[in-house]
N, CA, C and O atoms as a GROMACS GRO file, in nm:
protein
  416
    1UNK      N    1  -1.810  -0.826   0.780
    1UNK     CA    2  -1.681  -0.805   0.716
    1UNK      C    3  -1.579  -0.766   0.823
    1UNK      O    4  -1.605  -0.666   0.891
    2UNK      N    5  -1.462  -0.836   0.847
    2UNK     CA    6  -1.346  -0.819   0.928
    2UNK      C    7  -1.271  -0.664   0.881
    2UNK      O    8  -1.297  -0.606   0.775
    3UNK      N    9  -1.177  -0.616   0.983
    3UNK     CA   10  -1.118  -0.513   0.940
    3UNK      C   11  -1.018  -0.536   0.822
    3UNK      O   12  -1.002  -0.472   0.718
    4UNK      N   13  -0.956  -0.648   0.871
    4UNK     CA   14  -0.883  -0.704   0.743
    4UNK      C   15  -0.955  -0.713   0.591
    4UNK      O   16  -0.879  -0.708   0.495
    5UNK      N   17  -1.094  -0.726   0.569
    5UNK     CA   18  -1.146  -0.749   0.446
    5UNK      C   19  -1.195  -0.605   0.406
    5UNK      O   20  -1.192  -0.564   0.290
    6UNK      N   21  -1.229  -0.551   0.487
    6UNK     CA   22  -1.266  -0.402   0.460
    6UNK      C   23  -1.126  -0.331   0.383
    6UNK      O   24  -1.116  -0.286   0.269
    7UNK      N   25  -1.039  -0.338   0.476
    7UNK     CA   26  -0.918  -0.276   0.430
    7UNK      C   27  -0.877  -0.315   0.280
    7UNK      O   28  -0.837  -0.233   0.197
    8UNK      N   29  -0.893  -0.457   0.258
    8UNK     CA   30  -0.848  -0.508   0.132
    8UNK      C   31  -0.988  -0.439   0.031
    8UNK      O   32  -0.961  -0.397  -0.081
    9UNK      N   33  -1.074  -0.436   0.060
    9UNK     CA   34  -1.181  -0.382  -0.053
    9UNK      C   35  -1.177  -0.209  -0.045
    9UNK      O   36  -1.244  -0.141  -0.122
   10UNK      N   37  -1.113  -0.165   0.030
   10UNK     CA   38  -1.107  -0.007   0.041
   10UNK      C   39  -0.991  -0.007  -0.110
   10UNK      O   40  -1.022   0.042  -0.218
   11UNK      N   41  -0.850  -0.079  -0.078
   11UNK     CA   42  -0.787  -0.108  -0.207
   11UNK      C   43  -0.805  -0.128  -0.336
   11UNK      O   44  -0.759  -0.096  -0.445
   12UNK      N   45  -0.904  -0.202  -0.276
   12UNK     CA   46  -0.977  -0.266  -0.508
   12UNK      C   47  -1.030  -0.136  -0.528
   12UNK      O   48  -1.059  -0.094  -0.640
   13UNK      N   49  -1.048  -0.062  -0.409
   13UNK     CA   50  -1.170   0.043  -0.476
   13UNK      C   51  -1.099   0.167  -0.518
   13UNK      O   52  -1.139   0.256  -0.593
   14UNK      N   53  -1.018   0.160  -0.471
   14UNK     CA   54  -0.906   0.276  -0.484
   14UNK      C   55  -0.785   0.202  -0.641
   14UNK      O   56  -0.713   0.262  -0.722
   15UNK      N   57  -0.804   0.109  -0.628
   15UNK     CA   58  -0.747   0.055  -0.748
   15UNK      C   59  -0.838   0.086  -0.922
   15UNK      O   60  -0.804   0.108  -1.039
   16UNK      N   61  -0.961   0.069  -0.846
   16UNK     CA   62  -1.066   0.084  -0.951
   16UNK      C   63  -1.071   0.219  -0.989
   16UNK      O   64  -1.084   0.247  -1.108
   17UNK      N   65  -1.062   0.307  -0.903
   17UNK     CA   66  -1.048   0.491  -0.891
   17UNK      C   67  -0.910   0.501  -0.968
   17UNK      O   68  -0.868   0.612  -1.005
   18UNK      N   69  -0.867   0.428  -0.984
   18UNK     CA   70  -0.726   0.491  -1.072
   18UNK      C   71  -0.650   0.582  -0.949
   18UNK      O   72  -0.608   0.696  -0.968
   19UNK      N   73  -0.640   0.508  -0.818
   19UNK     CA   74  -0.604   0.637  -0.717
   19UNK      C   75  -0.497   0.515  -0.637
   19UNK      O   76  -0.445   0.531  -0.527
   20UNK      N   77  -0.487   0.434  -0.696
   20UNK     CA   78  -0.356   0.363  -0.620
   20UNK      C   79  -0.266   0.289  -0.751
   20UNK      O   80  -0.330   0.262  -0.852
   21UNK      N   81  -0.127   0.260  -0.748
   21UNK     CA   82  -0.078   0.232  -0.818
   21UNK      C   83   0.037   0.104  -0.763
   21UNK      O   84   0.053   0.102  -0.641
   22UNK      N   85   0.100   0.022  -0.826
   22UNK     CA   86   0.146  -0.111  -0.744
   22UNK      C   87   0.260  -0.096  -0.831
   22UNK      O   88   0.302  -0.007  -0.906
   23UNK      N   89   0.294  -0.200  -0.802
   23UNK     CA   90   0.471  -0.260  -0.865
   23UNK      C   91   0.570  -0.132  -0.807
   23UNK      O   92   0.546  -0.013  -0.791
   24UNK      N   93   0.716  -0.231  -0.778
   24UNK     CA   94   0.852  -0.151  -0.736
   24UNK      C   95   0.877   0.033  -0.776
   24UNK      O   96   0.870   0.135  -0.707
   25UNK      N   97   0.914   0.003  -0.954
   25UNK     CA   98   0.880   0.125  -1.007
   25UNK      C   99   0.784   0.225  -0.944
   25UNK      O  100   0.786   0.332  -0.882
   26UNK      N  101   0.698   0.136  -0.991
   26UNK     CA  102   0.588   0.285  -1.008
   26UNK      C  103   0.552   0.323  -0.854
   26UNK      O  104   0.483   0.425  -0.863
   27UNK      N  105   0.564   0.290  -0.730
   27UNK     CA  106   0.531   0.286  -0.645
   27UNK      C  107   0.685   0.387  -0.603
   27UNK      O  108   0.679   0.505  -0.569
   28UNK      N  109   0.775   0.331  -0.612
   28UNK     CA  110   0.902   0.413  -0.572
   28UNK      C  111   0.857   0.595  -0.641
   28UNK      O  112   0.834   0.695  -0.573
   29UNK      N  113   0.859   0.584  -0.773
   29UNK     CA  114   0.833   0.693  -0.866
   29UNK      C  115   0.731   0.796  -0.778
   29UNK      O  116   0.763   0.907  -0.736
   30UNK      N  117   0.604   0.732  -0.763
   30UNK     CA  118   0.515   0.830  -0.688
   30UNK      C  119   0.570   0.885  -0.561
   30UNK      O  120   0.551   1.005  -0.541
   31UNK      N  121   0.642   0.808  -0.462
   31UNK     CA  122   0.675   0.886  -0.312
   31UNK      C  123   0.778   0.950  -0.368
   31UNK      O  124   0.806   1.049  -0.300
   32UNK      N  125   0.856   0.937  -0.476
   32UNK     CA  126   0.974   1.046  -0.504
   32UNK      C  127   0.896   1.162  -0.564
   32UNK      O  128   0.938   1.277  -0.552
   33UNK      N  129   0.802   1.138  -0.618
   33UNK     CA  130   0.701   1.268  -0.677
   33UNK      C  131   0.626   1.323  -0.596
   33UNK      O  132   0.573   1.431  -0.618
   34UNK      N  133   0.612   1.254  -0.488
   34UNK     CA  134   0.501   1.336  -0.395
   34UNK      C  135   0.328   1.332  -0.354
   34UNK      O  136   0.241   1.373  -0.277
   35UNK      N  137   0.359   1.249  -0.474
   35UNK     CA  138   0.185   1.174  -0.498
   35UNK      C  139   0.119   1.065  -0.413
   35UNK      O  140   0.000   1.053  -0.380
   36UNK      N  141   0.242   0.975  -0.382
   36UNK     CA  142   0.205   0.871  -0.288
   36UNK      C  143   0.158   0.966  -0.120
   36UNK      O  144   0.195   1.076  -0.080
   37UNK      N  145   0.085   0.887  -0.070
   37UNK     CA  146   0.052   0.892   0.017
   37UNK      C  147   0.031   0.829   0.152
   37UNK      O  148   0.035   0.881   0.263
   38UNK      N  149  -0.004   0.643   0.098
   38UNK     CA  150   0.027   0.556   0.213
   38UNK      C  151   0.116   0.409   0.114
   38UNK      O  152   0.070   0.361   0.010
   39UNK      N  153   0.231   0.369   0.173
   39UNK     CA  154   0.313   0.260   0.102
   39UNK      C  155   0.242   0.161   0.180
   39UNK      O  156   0.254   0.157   0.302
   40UNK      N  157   0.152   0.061   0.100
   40UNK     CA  158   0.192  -0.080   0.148
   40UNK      C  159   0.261  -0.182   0.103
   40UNK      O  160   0.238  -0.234  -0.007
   41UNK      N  161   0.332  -0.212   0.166
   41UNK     CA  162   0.397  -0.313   0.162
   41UNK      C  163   0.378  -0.492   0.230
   41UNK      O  164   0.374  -0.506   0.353
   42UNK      N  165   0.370  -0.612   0.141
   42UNK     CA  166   0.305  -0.740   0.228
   42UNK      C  167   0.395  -0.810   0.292
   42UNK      O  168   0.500  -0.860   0.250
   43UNK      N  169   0.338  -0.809   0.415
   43UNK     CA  170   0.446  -0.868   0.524
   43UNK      C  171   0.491  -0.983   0.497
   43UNK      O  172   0.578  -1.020   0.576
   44UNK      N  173   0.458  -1.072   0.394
   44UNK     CA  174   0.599  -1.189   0.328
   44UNK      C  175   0.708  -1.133   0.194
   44UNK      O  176   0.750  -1.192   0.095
   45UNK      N  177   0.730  -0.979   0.253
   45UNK     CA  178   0.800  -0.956   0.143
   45UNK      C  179   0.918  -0.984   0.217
   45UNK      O  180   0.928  -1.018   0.335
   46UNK      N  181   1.043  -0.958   0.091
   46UNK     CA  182   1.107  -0.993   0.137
   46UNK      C  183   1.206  -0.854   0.258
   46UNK      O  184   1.165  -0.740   0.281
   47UNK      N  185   1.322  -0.912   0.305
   47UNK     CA  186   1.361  -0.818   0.414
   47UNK      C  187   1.460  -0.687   0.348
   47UNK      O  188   1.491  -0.581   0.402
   48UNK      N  189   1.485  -0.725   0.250
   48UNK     CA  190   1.576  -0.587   0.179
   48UNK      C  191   1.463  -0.538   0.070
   48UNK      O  192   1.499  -0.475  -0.029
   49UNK      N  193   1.288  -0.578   0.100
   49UNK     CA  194   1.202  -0.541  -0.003
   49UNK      C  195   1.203  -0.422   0.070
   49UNK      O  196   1.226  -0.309   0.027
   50UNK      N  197   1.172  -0.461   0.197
   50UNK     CA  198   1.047  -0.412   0.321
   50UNK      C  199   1.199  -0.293   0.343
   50UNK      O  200   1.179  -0.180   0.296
   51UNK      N  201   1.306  -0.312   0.394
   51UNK     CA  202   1.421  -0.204   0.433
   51UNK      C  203   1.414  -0.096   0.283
   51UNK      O  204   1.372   0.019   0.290
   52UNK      N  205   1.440  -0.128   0.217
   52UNK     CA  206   1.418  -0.018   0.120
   52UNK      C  207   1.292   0.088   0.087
   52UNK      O  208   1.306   0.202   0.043
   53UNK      N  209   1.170   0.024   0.120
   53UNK     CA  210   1.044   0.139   0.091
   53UNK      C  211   1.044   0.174   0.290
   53UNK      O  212   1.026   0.295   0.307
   54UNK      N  213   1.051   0.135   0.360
   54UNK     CA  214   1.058   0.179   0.469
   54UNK      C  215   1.197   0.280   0.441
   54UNK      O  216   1.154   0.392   0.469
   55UNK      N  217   1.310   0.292   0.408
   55UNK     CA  218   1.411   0.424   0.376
   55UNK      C  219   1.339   0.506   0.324
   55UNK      O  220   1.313   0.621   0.361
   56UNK      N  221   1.301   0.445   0.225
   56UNK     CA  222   1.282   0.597   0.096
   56UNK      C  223   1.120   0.643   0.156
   56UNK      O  224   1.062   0.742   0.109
   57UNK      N  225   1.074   0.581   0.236
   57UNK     CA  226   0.878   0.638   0.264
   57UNK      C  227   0.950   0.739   0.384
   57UNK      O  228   0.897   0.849   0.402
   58UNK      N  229   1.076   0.702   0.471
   58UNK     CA  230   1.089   0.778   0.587
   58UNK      C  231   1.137   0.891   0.563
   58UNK      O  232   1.119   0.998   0.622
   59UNK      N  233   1.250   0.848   0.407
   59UNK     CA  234   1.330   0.978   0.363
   59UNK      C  235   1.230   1.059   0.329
   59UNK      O  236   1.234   1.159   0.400
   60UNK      N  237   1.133   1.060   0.243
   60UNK     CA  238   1.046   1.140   0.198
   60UNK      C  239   0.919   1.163   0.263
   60UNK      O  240   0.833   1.235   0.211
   61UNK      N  241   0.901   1.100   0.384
   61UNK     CA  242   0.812   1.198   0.470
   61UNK      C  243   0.629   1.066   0.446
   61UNK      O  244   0.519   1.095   0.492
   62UNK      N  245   0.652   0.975   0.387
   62UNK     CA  246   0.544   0.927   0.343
   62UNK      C  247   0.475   0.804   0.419
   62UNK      O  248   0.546   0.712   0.377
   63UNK      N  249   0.383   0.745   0.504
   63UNK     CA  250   0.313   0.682   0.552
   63UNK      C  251   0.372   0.539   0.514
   63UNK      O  252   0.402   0.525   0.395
   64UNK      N  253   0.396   0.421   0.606
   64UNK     CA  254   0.465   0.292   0.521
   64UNK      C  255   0.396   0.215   0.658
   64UNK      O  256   0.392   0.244   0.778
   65UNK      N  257   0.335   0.086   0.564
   65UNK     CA  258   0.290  -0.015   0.648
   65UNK      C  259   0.270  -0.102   0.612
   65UNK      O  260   0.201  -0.108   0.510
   66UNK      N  261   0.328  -0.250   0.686
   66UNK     CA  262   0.318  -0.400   0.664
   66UNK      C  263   0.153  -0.448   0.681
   66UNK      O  264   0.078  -0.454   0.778
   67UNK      N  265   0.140  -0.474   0.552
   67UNK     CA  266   0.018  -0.559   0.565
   67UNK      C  267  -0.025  -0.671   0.477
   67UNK      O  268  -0.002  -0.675   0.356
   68UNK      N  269  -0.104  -0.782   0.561
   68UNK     CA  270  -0.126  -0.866   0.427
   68UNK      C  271  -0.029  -0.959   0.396
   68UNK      O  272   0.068  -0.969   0.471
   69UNK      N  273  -0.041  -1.053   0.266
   69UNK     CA  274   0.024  -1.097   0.194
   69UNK      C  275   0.017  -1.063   0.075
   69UNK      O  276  -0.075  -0.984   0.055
   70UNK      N  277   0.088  -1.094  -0.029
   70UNK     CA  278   0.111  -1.102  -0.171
   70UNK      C  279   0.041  -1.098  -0.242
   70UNK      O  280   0.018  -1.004  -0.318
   71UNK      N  281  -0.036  -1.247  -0.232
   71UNK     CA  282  -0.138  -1.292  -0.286
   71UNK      C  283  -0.263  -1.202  -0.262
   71UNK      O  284  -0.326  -1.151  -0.355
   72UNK      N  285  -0.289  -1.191  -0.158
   72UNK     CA  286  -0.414  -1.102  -0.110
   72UNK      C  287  -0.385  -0.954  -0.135
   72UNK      O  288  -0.488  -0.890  -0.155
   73UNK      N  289  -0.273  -0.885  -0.140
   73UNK     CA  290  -0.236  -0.756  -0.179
   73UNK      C  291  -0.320  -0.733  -0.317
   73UNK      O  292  -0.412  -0.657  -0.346
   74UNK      N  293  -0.218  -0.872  -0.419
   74UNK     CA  294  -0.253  -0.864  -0.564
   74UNK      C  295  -0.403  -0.901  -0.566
   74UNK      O  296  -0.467  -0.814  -0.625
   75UNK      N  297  -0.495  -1.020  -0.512
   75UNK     CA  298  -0.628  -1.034  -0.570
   75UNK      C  299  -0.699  -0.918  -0.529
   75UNK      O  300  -0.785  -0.888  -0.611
   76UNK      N  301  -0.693  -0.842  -0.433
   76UNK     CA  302  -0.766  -0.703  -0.402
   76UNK      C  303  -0.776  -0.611  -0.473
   76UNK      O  304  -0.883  -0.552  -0.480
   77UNK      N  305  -0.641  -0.564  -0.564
   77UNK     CA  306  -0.646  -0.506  -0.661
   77UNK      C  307  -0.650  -0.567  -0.818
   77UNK      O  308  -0.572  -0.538  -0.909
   78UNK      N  309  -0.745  -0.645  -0.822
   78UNK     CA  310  -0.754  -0.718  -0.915
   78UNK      C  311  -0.631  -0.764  -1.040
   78UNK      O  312  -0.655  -0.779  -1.160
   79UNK      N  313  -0.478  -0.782  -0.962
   79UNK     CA  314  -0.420  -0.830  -1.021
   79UNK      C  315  -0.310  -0.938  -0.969
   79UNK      O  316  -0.312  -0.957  -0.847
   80UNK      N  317  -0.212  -1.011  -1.048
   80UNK     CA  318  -0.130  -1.113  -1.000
   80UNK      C  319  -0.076  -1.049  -0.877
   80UNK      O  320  -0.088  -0.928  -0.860
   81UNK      N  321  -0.002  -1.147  -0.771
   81UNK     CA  322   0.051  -1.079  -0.651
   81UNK      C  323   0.111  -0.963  -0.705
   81UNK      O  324   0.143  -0.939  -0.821
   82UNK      N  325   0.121  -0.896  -0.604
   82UNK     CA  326   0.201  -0.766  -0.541
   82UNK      C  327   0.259  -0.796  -0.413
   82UNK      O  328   0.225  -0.873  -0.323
   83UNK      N  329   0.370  -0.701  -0.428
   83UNK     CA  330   0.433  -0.668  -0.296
   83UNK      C  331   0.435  -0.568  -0.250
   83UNK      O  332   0.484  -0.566  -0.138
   84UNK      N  333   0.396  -0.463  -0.298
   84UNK     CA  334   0.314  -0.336  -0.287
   84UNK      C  335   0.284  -0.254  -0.370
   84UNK      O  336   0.305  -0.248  -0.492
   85UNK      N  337   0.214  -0.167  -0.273
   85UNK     CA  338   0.091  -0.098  -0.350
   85UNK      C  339   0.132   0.106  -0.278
   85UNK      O  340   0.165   0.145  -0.167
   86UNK      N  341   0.113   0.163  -0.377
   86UNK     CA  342   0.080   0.322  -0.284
   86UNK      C  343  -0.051   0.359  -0.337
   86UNK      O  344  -0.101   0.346  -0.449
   87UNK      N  345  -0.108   0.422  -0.196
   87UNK     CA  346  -0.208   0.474  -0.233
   87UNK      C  347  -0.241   0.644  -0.324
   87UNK      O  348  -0.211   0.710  -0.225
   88UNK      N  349  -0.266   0.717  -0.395
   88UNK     CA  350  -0.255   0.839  -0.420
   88UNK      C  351  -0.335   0.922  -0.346
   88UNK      O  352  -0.286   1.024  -0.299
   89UNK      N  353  -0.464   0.892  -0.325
   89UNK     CA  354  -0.524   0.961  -0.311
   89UNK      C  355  -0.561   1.028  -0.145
   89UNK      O  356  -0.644   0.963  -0.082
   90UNK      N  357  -0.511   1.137  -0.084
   90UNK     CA  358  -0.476   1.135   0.020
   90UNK      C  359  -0.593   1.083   0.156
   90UNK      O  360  -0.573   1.000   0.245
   91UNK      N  361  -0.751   1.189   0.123
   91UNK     CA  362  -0.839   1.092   0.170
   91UNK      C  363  -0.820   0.975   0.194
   91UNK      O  364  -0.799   0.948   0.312
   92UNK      N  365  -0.820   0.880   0.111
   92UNK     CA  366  -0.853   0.730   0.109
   92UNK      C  367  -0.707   0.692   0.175
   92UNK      O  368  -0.713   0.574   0.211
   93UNK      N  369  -0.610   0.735   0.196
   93UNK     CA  370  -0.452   0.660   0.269
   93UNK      C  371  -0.516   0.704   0.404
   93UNK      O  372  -0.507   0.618   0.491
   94UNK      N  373  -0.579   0.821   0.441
   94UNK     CA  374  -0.594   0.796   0.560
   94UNK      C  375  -0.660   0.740   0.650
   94UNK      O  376  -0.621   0.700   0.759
   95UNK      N  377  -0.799   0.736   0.586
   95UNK     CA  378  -0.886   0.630   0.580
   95UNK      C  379  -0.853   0.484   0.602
   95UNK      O  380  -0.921   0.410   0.673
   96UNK      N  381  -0.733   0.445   0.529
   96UNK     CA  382  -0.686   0.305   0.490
   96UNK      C  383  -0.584   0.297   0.645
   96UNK      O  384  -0.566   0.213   0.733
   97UNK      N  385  -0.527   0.450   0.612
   97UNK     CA  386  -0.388   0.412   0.737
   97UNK      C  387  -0.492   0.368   0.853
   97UNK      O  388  -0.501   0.246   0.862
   98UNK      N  389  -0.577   0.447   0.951
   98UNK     CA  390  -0.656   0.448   1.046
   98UNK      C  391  -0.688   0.329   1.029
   98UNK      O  392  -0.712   0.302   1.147
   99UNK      N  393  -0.706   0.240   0.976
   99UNK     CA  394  -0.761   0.081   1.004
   99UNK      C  395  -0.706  -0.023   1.008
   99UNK      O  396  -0.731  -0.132   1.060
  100UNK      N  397  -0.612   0.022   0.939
  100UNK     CA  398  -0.466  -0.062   0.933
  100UNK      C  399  -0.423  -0.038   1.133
  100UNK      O  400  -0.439  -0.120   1.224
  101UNK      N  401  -0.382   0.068   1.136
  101UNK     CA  402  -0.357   0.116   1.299
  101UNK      C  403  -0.482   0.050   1.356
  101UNK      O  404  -0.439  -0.063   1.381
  102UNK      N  405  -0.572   0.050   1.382
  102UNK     CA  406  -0.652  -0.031   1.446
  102UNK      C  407  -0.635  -0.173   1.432
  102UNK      O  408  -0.596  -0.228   1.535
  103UNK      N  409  -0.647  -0.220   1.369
  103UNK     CA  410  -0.624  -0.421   1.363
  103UNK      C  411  -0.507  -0.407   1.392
  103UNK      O  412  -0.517  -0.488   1.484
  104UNK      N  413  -0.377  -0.370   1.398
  104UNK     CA  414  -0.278  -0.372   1.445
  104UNK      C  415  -0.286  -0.362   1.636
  104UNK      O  416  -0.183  -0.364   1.702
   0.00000   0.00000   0.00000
């Protein structure tokens, strides 16, 4: 398993945990609450997707990183694309961040 596939199944699993949450909303909602922990965002988003959660993850102090695509964002967490995802659960963002920083 590549780092890239690991990373995407660390997601489903954290999706499955009820410990990550996706779409604009709800993803904005959690780093304004405090809950989020790592923003991903998929690097074919678009450029005023990616400038806006990169503001509000920097304003509020919260972990933000390009990864992936859409498609692969969404089939990981067993749903239609995404353009991102936050993770909640702080363990598992760091876990996730650290590997992300490595394949990078």
């Amino acid at each position: 398993m590549t780092e890239h596939e690991h990373i995407l199944s660390m997601l489903g699993l954290a999706a499955r945990g009820r410990n990550l949450t996706s779409g604009e909303d709800q993803v904005l909602e959690a780093v304004r609450n405090g809950k989020g922990n790592l923003v991903i965002v998929a690097g074919d988003a678009s450029e005023n997707t990616q400038k806006k959660f990169r503001d509000k993850c920097t304003y509020y102090d919260v972990p933000y990183r390009l990864f992936s695509a859409k498609e692969e964002l969404g089939h990981a967490i067993g749903r239609q694309s995404r353009t991102n995802v936050c993770v909640l659960d702080a363990g598992l963002a760091k876990k996730i961040l650290g590997l992300i920083d490595k394949e990078e």
